[in-house]
BAFILUM-155872 format. One record per atom (N, C-alpha, C): residue in one letter; z, y, x. Coordinates in steps of 0.001 Angstrom, whole numbers, plus 500000, padded with zeros to 6 digits. Each point is the difference from the previous one (the first is absolute). Layout:
AZYX;...
This chain:
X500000498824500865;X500000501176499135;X500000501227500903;X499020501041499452;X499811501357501455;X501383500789499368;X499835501095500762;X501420500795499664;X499330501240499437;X500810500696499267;X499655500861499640;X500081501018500373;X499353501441499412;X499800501321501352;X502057500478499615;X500134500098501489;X501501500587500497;X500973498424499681;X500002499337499516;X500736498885500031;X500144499455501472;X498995499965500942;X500100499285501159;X501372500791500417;X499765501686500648;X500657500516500750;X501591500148499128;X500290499889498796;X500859499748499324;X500875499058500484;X499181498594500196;X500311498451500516;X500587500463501000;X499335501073500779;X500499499687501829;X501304500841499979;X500382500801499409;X501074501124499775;X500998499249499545;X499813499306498664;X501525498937499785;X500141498778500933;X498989499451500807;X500254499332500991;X501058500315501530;X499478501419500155;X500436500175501164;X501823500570499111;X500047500496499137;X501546500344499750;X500341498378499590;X499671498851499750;X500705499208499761;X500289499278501271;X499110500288501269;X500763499253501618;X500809501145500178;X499877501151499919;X501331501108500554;X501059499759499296;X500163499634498485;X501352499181499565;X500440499003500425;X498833498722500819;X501033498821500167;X499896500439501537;X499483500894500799;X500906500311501196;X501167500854500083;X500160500487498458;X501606500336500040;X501115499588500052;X499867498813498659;X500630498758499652;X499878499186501387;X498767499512501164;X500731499601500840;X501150501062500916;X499554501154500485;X500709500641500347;X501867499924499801;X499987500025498955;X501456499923499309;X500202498728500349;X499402498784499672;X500672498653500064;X500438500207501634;X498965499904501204;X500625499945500945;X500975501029500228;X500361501458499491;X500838500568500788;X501468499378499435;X499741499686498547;X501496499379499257;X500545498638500900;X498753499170500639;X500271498737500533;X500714500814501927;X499593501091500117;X500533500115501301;X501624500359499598;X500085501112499299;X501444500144499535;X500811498882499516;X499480498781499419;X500727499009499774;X500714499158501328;X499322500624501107;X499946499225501200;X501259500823500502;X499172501163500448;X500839500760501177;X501253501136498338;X500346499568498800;X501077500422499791;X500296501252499780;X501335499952499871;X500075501926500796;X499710500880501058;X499523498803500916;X500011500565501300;X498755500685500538;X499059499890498614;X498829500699500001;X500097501317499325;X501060500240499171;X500195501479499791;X500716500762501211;X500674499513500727;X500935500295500771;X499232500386501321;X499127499433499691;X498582500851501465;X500728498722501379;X500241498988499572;X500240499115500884;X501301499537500701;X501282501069499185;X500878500231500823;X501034498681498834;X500731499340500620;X501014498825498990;X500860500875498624;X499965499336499122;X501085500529499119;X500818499785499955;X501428500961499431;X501295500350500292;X500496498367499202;X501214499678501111;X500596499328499582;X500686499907498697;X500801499872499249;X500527500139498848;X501648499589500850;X500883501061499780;X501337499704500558;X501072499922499049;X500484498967500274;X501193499991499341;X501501500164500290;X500315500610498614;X501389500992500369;X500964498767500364;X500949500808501079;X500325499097500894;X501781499671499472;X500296498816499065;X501537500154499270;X501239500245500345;X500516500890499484;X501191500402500436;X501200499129500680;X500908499676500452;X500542498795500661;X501020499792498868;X500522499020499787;X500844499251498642;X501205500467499909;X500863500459502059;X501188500337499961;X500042501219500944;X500403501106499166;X499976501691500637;X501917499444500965;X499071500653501418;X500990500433500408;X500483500627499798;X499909501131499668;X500492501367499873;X500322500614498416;X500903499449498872;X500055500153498700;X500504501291500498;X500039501033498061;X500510501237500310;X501162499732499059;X500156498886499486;X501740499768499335;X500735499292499862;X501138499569500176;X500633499021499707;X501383499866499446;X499711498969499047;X501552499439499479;X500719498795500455;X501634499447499736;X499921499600500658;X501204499163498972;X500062498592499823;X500740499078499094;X500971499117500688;X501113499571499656;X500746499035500966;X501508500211499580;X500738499363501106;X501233500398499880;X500704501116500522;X501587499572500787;X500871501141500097;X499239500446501529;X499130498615500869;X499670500648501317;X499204500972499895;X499105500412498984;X499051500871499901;X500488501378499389;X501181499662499560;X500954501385499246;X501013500426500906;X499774499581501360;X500874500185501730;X501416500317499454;X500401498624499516;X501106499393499146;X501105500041501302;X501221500720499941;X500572500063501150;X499994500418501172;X498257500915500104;X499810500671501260;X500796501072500314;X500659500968499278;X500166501270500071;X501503499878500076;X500344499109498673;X501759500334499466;X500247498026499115;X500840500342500046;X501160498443499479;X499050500170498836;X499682498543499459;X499498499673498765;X499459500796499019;X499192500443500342;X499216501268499589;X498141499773500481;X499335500346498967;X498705500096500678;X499764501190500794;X498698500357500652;X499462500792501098;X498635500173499548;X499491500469499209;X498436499585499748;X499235500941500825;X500588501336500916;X499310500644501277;X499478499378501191;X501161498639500049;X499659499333501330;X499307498382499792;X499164499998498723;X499568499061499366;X498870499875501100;X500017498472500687;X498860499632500960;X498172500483498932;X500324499760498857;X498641500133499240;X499666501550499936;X500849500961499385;X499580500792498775;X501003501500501160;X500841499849500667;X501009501206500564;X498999500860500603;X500789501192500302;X499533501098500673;X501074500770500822;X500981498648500425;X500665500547501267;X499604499902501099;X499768500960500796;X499313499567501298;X501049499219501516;X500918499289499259;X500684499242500863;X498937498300499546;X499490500119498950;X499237498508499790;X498346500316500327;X499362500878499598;X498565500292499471;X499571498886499356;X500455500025498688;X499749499114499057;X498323499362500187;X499931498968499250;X498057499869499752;X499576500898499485;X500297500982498931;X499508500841499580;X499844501340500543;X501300499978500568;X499731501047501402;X499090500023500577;X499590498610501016;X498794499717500886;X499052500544499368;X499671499178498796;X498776499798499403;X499742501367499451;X500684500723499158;X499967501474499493;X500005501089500656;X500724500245501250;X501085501145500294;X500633500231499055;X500982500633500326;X501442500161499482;X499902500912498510;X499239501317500429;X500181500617498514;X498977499130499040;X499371499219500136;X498761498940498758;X501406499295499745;X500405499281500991;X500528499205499638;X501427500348498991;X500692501159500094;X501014500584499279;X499140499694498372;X498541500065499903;X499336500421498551;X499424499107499601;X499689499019500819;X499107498786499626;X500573498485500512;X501273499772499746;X500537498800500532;X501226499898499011;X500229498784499376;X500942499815498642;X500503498605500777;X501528500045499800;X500856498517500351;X500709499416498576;X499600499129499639;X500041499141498719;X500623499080500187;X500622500024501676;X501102498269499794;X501299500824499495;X500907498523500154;X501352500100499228;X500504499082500634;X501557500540500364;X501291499537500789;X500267499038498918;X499849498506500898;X500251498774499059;X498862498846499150;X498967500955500582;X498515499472499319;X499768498554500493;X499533499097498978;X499572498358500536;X498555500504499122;X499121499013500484;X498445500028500049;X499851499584498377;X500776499991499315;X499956499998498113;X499533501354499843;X500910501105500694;X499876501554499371;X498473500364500481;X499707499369501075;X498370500323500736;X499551501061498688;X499695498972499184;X498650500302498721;X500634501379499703;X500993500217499087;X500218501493499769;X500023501261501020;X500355499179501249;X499894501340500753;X498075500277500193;X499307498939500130;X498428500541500700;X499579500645498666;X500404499882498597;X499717500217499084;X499829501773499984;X501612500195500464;X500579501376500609;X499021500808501169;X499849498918500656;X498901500588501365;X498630500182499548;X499307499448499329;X499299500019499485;X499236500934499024;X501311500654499233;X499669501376499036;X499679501429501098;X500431499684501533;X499457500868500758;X498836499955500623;X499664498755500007;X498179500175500661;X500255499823501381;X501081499207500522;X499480499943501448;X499261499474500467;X498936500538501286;X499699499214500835;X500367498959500563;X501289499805500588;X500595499228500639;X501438499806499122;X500082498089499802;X501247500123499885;X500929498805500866;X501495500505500777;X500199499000500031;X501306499468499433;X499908498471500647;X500933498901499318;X501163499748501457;X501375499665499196;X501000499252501151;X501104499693498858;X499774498573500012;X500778499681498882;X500050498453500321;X501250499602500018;X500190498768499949;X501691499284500578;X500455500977500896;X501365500223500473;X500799499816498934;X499772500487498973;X501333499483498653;X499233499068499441;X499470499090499844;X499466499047499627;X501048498815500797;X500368499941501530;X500407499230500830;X501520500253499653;X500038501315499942;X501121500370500367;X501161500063498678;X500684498673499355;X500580499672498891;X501066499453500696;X500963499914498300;X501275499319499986;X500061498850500910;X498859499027499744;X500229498888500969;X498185499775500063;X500053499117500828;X498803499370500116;X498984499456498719;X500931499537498911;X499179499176498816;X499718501365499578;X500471501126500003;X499544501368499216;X498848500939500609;X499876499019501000;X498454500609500409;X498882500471499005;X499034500195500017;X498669500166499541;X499097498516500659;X499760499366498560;X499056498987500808;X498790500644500491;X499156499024500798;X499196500373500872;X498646500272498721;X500051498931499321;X499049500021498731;X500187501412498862;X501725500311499938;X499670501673498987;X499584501004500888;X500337499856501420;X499533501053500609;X498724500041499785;X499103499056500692;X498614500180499880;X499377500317498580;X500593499535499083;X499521500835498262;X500069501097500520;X501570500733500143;X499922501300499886;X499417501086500699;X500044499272501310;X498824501147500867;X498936499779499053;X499332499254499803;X498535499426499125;X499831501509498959;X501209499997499031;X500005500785499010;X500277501148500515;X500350500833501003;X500323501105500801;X498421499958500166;X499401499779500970;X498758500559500399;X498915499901498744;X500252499218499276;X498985499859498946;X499915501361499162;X501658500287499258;X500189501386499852;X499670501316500188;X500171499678501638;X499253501281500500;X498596499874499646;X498928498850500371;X498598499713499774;X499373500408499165;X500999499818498876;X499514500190498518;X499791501956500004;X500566500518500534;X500311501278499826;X499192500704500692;X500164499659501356;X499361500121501262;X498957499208500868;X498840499947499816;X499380498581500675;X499528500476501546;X500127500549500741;X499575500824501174;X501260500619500870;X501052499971498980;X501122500487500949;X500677498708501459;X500213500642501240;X500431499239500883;X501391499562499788;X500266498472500724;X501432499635500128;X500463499625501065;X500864500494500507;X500882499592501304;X500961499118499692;X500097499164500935;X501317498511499820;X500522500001500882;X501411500229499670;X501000499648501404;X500309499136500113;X500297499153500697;X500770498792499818;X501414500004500247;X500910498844499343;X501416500012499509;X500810499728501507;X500468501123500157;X500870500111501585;X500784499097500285;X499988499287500904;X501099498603500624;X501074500444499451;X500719499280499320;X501180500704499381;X501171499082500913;X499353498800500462;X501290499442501250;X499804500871501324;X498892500271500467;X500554501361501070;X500587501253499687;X500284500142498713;X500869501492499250;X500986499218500415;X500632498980499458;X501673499571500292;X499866499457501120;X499440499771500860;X500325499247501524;X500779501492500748;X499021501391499728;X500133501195500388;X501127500554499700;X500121500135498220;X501065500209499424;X501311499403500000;X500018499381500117;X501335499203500390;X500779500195501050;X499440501285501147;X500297499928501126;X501182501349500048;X500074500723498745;X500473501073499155;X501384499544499393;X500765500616500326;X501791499263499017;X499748500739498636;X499473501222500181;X499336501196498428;X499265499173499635;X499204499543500807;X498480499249498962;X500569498751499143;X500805499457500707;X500398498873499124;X501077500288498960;X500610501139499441;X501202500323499704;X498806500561498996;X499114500546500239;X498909500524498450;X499162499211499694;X500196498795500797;X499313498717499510;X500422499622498860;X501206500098500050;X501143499345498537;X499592500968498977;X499366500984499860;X499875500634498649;X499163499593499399;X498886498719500648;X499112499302498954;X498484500256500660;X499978500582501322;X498399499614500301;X499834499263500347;X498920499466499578;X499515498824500299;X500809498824500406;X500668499626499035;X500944498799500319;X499880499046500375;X498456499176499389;X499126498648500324;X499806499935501252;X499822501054500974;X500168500123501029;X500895500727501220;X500626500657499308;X501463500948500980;X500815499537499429;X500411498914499078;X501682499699499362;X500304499667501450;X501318500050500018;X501076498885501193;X499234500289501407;X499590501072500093;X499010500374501245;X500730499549501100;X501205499680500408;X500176499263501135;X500335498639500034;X499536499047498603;X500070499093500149;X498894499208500295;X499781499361501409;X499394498805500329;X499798498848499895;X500925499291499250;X499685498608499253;X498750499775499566;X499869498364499869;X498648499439499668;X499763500657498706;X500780500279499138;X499491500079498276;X499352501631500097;X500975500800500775;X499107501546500463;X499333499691500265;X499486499393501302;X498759499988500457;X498876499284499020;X500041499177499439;X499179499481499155;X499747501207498389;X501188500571499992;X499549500973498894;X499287500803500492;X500002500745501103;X499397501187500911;X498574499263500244;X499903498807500262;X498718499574500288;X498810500177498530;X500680499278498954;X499602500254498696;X499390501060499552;X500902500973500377;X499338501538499540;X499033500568501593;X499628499280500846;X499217500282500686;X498704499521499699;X499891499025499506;X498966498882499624;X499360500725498594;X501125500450499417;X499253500647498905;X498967501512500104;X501055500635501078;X499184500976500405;X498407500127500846;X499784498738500330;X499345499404500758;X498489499625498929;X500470499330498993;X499411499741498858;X499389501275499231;X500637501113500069;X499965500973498880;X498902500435501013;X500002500369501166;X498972501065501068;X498299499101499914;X500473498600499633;X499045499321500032;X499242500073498295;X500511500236499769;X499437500252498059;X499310501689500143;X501119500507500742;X499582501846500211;X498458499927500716;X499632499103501011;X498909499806500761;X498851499632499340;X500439498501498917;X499085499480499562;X499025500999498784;X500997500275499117;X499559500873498833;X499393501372500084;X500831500703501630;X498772500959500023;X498982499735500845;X499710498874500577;X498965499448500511;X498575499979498896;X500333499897498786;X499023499704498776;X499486501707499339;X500531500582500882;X499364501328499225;X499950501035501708;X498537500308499789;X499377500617500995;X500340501436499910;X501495500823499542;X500191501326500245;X501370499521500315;X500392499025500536;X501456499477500460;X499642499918501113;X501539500356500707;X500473499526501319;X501018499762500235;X500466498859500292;X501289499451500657;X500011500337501014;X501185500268500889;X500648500164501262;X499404499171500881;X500111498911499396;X499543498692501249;X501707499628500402;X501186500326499147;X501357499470500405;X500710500808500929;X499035501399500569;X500730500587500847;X501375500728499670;X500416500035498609;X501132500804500090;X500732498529499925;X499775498927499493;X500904498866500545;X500163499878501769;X498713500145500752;X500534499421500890;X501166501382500700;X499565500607499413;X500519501486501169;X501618499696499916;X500194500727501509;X501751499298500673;X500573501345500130;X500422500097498291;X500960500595499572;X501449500039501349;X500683501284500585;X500907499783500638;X501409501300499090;X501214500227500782;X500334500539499041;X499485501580500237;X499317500032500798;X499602502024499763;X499046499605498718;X499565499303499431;X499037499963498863;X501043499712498608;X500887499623500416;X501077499711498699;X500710501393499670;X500428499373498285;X500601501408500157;X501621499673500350;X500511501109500461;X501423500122500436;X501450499643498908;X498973500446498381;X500788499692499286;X500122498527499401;X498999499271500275;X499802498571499265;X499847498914500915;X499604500817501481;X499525498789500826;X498722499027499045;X499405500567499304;X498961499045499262;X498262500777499561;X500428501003499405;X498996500708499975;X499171500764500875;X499168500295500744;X498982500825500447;X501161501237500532;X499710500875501158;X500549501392499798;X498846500619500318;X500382500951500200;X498672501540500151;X499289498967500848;X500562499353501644;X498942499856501125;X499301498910499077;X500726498818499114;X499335498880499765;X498987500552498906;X500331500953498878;X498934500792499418;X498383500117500539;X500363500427501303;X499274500541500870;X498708499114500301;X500832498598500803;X499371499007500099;X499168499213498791;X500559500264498574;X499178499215499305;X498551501321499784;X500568501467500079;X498754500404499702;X498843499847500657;X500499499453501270;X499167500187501390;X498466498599499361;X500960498822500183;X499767498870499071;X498738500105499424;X500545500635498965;X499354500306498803;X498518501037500040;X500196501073501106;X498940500434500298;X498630499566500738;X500551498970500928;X498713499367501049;X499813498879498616;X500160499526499066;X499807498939499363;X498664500808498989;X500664501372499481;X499098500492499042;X499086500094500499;X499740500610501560;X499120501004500832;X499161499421500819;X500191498625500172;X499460498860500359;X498421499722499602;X499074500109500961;X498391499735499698;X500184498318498861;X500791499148500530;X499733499036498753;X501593499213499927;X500162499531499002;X501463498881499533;X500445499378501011;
């Protein structure tokens, strides 16, 4: 069939725009197939693309809290440091701001934070039952840091059977830290461990006063008849050592299970209490120097790169 007049050059005009479209369409296919290749690194004029960094997590246990409270018994209320049967809560190894101790909170605060941001919540006479209400107490303040020293009146009963078994203790710490948890899930805990209470009377005993305020009822399970040596003393004295022994080991285990705890590692057990650390009035309790020593303790434990 001939073509008709202008149809030919018609033909050649949509011919040639229909190869300049599919050398576009190739055009594009290969440049999309090079970018599939070389990536970003073909916008980038050749140079690698930025890593993607990730934020780097904060560490689990601050050395350096800006508060603290502090739960326990009469040692933490520097029970006998100052005056006869009386608390001291200035020369409290935790929470004071006498500068004969530099409390932990001292260290950790300086002195005027610490006058404003450090609360002592133990109690002269406390066994590890009261734990729960006091962190409850610590707790309505928001500390950073709290710590624990509790277990000395637990041992320290009428007789030996009036101990604290080893099994309520461990409930009750259980329910003490849980307490706080519930309230607080981020706040730190410090653990002291329960002070040789047979190197208090090996020391104490060496006192005619110490044993003469022995008789008013401290710690009897272990200071009754303080100069008696017979087998049945010694086997009672052993008793309440074994228990204390037990309790540091429950204090270890349980805050072993929660990663904003720290136990001592037993150092205020092992530490060799002499009498410049006793007080003058009890021969039993802590004085200012022994204050001193537990804050000391207590600070390389908090301040410590790890447990």
């Amino acid at each position: 069939m001939g073509w008709a007049p202008g149809q030919y050059e018609k033909g050649m005009d949509q011919g040639m725009r229909n190869r300049r479209r599919r050398s576009r369409a190739v055009l594009a296919v290969t440049l999309a197939a090079a970018l599939g290749v070389t990536g970003c690194h073909a916008l980038g004029g050749g140079s690698p693309a930025p890593k993607a960094t990730k934020a780097r997590p904060s560490p689990v246990w601050d050395r350096s809290p800006s508060s603290v409270a502090a739960v326990g018994d009469s040692i933490t209320r520097g029970f006998d440091a100052c005056s006869v049967l009386s608390d001291c809560p200035e020369v409290s190894w935790a929470t004071g701001t006498s500068t004969q101790v530099d409390s932990l909170a001292v260290r950790l605060l300086g002195r005027e934070r610490a006058e404003e941001y450090s609360w002592n919540y133990a109690q002269t006479g406390a066994r590890m039952a009261d734990l729960p209400d006091q962190m409850a107490q610590a707790a309505a303040r928001r500390p950073q840091l709290v710590t624990v020293m509790a277990g000395a009146n637990d041992a320290c009963r009428s007789s030996t059977r009036a101990m604290t078994s080893v099994e309520d203790f461990r409930a009750e710490f259980e329910e003490a830290l849980a307490t706080l948890r519930r309230a607080l899930p981020k706040t730190q805990v410090y653990v002291a461990s329960v002070p040789n209470l047979k190197r208090l009377w090996s020391q104490g005993r060496t006192s005619p006063l110490g044993r003469q305020v022995w008789k008013l009822g401290i710690c009897p399970s272990m200071l009754g008849d303080a100069d008696d040596l017979d087998s049945a003393a010694t086997v009672r004295r052993d008793k309440v050592q074994q228990r204390v022994k037990d309790y540091n080991k429950v204090l270890e285990e349980v805050c072993a299970k929660d990663r904003r705890c720290r136990f001592d590692g037993g150092a205020v057990y092992a530490y060799q209490f002499d009498t410049d650390q006793l007080s003058h009035w009890d021969w039993f309790h802590p004085s200012k120097d022994g204050q001193a020593r537990l804050a000391a303790i207590a600070y390389r434990t908090v301040t410590a790169e790890g447990p």
